[in-house]
C-alpha positions in Angstrom: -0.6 28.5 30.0 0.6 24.8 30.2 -2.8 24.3 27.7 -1.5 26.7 25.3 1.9 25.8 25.3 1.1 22.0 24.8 -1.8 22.9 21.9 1.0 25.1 20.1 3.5 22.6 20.3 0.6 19.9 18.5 0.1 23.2 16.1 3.8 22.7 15.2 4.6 18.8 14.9 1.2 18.6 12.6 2.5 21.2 10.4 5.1 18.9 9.1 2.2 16.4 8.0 0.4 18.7 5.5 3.0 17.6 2.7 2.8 14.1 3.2 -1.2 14.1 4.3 -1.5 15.6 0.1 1.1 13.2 -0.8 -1.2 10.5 0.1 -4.2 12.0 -0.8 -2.6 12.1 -4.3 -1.3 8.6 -4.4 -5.5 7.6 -3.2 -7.0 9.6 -6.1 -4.2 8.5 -8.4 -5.1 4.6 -7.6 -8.9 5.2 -7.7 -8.8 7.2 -11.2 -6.5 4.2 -12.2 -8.9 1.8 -10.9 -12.0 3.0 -12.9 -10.1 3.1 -16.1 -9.2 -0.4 -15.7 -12.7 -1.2 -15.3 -13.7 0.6 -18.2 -11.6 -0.3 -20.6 -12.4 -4.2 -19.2 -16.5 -3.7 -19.6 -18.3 -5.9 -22.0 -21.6 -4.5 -22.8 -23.1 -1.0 -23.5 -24.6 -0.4 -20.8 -21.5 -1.4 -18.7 -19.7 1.2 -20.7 -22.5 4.2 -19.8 -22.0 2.9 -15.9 -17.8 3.1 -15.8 -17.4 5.7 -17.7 -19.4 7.7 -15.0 -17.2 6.5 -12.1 -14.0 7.2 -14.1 -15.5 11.0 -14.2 -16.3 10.8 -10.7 -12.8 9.6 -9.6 -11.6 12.7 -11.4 -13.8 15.1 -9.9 -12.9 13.5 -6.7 -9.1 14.4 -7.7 -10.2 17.9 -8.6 -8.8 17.4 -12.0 -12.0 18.9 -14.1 -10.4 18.8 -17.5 -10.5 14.9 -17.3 -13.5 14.9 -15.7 -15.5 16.8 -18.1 -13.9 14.6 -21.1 -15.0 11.5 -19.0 -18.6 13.6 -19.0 -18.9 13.7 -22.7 -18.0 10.1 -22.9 -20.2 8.9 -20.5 -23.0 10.5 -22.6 -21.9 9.1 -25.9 -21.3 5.4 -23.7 -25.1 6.0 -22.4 -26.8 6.8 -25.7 -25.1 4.3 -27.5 -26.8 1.8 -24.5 -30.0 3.1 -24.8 -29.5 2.2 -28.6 -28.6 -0.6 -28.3 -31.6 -1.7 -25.8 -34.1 -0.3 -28.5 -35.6 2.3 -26.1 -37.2 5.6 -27.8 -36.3 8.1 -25.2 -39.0 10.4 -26.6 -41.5 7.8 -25.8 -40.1 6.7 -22.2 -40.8 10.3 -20.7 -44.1 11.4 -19.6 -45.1 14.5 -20.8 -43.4 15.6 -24.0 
């Protein structure tokens, strides 16, 4: 009985946390996503680009916010071909059996 009693009463003074637990979890996202951009928009070569525009996707997936991550998708393929262009590879050649 005491068990119970002391468990629900945990229950109770947690519940008040829930707000302010996604409150931070917000504010962590927030600060990654903002992170990222800042190191894309600060990368030098091509090949940087194809590598930070992946983790700015990836901070918004992590977020849950899959309308900016999908965008950040589509960039990071334009950013990777546009390294792989700029390296000279021929992609057709690189794989094995095509």
């Amino acid at each position: 009985m005491i068990r119970t009693l002391f468990l629900l009463a945990i229950g109770v003074a947690l519940s008040g946390c829930a707000p302010a637990l996604k409150a931070q979890a917000r504010m962590t996202h927030n600060l990654k996503i903002q992170e990222a951009l800042a190191d894309y928009q600060n990368a030098g070569a091509p090949l940087d680009h194809c590598v930070k525009a992946k983790l700015v996707a990836i901070a918004y997936e992590d977020a849950h916010e899959s309308a900016n991550a999908t965008a950040w998708r589509a960039r990071e393929r334009e950013d990777c071909q546009a390294a792989i262009a700029a390296m000279g590879v021929d992609v057709t050649a690189a794989r094995p059996g095509t």
